[in-house]
TORZALUM-751530 format. One record per residue: residue number from 0; x, y, z of N, C-alpha, C, O in turn. Coordinates in pm, 1 decimal. Layout:
N
ATOM, NUM, X, Y, Z, X, Y, Z, X, Y, Z, X, Y, Z $
...
END
This chain:
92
ATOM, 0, -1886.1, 754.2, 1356.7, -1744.2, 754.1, 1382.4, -1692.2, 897.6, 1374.0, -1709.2, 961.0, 1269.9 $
ATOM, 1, -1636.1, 945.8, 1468.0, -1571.4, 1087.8, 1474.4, -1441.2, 1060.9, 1399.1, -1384.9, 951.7, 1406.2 $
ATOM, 2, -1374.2, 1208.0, 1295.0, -1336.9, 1186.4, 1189.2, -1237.7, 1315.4, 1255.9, -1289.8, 1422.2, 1288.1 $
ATOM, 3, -1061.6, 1285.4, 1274.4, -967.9, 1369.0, 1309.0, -962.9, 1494.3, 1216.8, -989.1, 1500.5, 1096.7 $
ATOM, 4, -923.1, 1592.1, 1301.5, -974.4, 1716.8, 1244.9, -796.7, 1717.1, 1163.4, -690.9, 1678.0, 1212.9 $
ATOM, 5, -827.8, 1787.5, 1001.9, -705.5, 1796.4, 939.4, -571.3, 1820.9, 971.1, -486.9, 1758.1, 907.1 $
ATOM, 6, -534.0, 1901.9, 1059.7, -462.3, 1972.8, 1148.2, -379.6, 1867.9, 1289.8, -302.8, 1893.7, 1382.5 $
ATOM, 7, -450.5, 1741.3, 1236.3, -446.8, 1660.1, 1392.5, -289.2, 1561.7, 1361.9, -252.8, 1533.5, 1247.7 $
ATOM, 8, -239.4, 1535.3, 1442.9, -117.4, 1434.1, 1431.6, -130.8, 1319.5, 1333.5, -52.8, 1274.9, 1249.4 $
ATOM, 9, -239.8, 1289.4, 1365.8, -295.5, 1156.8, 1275.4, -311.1, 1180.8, 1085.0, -339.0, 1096.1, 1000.1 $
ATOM, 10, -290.8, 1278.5, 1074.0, -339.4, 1349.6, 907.2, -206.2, 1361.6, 893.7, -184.4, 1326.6, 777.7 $
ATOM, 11, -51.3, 1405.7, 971.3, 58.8, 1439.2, 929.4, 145.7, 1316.9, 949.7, 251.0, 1352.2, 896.6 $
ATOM, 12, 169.2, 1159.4, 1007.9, 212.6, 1080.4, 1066.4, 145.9, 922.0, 1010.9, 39.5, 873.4, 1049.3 $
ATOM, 13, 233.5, 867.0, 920.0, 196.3, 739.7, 944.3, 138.0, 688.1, 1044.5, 115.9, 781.4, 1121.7 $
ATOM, 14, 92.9, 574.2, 1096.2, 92.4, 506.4, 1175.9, 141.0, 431.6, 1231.3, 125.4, 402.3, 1349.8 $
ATOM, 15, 232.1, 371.8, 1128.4, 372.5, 268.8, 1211.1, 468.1, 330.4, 1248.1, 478.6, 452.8, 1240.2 $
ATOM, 16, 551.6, 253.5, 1294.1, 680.9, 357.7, 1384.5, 773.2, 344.1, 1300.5, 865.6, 273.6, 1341.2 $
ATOM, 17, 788.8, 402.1, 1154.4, 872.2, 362.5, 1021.1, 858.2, 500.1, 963.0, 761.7, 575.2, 948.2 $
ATOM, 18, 956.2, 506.8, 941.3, 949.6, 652.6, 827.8, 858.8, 633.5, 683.3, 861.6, 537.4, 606.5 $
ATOM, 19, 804.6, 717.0, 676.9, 673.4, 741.6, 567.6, 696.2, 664.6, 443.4, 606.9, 599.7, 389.0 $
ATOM, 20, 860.1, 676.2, 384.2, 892.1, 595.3, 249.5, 882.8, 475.1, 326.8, 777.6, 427.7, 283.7 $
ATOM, 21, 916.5, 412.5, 394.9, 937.9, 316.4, 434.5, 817.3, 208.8, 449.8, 820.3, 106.6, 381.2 $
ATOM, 22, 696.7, 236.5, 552.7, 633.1, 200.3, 557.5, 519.5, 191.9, 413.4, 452.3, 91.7, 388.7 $
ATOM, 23, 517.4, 323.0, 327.4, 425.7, 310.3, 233.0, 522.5, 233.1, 110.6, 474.2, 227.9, -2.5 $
ATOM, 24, 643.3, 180.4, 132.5, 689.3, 45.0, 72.4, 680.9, -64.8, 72.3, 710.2, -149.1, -12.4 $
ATOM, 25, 648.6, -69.6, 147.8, 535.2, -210.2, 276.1, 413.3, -203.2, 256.8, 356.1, -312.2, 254.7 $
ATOM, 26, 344.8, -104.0, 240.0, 216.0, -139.6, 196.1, 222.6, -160.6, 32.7, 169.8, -263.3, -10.1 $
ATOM, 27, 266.6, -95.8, -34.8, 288.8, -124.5, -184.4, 321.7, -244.0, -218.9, 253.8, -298.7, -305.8 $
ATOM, 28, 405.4, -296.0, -174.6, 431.6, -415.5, -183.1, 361.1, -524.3, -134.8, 353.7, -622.1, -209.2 $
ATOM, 29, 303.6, -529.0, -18.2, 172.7, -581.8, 25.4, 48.9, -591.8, -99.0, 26.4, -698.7, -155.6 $
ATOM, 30, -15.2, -484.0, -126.7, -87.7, -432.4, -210.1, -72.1, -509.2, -306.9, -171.0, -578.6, -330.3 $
ATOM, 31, 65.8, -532.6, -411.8, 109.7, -550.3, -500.6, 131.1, -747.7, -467.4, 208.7, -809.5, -540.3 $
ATOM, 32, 96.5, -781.1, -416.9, 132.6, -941.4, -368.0, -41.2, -932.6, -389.5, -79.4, -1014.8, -472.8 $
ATOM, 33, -127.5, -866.9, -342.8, -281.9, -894.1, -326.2, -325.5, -931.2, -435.2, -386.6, -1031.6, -472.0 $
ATOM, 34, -282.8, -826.0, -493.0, -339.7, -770.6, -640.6, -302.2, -914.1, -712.7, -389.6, -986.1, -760.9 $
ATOM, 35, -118.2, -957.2, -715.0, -129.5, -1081.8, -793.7, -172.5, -1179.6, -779.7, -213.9, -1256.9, -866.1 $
ATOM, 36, -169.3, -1191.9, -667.5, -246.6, -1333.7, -589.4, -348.1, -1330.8, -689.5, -345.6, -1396.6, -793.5 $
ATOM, 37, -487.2, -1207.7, -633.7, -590.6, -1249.6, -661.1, -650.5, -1269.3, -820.3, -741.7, -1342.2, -859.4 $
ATOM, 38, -549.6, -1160.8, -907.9, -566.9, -1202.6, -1025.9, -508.5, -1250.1, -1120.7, -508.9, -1203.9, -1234.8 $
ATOM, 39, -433.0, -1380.9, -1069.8, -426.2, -1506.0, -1115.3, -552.2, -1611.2, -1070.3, -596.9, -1706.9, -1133.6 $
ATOM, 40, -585.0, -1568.3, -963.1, -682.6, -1674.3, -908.3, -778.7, -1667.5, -978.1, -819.0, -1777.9, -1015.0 $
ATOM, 41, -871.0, -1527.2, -1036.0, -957.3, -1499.9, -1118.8, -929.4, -1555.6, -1244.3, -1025.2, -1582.8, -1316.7 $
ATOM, 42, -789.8, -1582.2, -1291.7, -825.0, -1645.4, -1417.2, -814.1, -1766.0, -1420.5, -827.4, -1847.5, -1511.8 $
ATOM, 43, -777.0, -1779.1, -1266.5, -804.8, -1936.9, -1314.5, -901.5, -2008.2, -1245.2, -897.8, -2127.8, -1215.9 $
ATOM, 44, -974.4, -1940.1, -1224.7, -1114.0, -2010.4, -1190.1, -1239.8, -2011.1, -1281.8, -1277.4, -1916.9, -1351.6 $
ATOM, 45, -1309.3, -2155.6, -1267.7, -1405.1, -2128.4, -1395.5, -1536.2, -2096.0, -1374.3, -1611.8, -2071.0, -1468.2 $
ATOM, 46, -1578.7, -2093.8, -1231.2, -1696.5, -2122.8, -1135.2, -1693.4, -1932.1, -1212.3, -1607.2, -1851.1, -1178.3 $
ATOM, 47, -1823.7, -1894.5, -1330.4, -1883.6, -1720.4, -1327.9, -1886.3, -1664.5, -1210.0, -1814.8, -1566.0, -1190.9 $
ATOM, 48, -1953.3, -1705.6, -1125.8, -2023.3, -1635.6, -989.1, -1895.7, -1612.1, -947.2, -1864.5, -1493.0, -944.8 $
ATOM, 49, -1759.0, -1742.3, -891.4, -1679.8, -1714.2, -810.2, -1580.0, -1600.1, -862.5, -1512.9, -1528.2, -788.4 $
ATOM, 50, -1582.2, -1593.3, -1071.3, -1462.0, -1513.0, -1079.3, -1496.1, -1374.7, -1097.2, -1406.9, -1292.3, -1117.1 $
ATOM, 51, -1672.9, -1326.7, -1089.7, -1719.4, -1170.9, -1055.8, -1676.3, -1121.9, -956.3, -1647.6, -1002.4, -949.6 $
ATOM, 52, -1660.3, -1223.0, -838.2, -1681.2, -1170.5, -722.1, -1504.1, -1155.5, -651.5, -1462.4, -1090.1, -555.9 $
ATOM, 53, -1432.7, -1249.0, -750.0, -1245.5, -1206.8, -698.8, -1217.8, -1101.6, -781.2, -1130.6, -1021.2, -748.4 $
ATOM, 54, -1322.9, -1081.0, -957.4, -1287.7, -956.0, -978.3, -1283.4, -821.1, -932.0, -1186.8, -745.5, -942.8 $
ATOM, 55, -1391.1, -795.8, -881.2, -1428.7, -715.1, -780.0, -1321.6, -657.0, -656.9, -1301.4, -541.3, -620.1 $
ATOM, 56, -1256.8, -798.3, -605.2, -1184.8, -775.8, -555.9, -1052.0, -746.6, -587.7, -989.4, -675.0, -509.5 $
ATOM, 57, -1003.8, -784.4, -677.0, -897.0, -740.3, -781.9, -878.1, -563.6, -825.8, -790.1, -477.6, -821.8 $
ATOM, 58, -1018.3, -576.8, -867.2, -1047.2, -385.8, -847.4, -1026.2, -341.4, -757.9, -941.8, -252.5, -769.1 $
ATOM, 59, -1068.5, -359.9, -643.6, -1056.0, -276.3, -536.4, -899.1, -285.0, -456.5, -872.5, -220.6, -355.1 $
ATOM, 60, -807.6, -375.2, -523.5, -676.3, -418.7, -474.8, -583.6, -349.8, -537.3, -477.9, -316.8, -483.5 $
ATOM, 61, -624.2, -314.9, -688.2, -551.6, -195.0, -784.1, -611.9, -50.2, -704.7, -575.1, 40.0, -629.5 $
ATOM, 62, -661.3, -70.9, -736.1, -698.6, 69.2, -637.4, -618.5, 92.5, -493.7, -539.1, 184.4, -474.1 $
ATOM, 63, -642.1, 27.4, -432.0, -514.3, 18.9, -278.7, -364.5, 19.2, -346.6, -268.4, 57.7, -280.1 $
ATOM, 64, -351.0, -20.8, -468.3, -219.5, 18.2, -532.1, -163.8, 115.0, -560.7, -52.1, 161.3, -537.5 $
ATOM, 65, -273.9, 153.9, -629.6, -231.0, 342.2, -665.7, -235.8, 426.9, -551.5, -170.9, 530.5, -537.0 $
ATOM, 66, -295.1, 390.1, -492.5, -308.8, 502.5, -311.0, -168.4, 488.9, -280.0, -99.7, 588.6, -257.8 $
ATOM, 67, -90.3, 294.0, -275.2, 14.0, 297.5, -234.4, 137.4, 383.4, -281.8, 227.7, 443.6, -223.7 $
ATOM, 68, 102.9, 363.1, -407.5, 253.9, 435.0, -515.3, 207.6, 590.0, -486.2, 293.9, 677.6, -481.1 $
ATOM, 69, 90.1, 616.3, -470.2, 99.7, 788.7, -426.0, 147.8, 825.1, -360.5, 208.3, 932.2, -364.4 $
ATOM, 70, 136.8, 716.9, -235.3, 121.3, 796.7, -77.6, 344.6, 756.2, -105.5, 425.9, 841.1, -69.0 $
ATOM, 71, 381.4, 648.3, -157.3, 504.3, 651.3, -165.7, 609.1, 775.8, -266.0, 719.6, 825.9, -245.3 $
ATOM, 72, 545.9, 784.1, -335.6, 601.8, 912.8, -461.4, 631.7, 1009.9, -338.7, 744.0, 1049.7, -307.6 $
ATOM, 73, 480.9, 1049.6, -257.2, 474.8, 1197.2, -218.3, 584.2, 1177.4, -117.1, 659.3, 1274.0, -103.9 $
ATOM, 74, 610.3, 1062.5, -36.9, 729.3, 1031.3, 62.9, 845.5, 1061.9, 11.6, 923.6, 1138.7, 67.8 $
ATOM, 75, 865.8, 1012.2, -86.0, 1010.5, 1037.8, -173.0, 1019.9, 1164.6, -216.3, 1131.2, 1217.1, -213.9 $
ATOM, 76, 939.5, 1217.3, -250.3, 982.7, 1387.9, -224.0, 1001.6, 1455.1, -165.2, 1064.8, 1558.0, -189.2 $
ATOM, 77, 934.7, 1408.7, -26.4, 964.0, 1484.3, 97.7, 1116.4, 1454.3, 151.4, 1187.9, 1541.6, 200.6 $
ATOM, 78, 1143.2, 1358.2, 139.5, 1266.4, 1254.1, 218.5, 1394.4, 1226.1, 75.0, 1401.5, 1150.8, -22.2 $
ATOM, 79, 1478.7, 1335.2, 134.9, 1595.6, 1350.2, 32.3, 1677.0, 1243.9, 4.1, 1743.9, 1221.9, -96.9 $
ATOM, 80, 1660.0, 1161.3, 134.9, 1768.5, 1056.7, 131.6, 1722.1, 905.9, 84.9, 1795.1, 807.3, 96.0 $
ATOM, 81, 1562.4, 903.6, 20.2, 1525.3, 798.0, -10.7, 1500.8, 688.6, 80.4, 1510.4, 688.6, 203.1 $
ATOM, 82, 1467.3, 594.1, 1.1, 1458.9, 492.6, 82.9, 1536.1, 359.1, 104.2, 1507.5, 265.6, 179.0 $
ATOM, 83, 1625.6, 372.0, 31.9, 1764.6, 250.1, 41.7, 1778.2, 213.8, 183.2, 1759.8, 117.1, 257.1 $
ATOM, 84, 1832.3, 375.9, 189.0, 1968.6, 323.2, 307.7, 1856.7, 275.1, 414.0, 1896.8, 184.2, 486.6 $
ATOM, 85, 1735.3, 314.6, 435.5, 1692.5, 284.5, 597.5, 1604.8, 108.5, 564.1, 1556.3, 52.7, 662.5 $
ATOM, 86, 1598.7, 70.1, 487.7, 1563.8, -98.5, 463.6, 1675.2, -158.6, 486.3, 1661.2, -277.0, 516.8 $
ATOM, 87, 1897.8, -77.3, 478.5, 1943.6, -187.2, 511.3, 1984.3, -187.0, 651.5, 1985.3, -78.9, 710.3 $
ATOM, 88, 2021.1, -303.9, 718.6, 2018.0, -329.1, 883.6, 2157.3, -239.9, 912.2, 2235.1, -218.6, 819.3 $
ATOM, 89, 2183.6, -188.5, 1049.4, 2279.2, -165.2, 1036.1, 2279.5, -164.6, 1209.8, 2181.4, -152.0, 1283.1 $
ATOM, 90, 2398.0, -179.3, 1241.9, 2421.2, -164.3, 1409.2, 2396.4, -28.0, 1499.4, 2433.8, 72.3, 1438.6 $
ATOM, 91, 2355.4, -7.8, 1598.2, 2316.7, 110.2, 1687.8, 2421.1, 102.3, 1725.1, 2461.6, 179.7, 1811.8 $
END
């Protein structure tokens, strides 16, 4: 897989068509729904095998958490005006 050179649009630009706080609020929150889902499910399952293997995944869902709250912190510093006002609807 060819890997965008640092410098490239793709390294400075989300990917959705959402401003940076915005979208990495959406994934945090995403993230943060995974994470509980899955570890409640881990405790409440009694099957060993099945609750190694949602732990696992539980780990790796905290982990996509903290990427989220990073990649959101570093947004909110960049972006003076936060992220309120552009989550509420407003008329063009």
């Amino acid at each position: 897989m060819r890997r965008a050179p640092n410098n490239s649009i793709s390294r400075r630009r989300f990917a959705l068509p959402l401003k940076s706080a915005v979208a990495a609020l959406f994934c945090m929150m995403s993230e943060g729904l995974g994470y509980a889902f899955l570890a409640h499910l881990r405790d409440a399952t009694a099957d060993a095998g099945f609750k190694q293997l949602i732990a696992e995944h539980v780990d790796d869902e905290a982990n996509h958490l903290r990427v989220s709250m990073t990649v959101l912190r570093r947004s909110l510093e960049k972006e003076s005006a936060g992220v309120l006002i552009d989550l509420i609807p407003h008329p063009k």
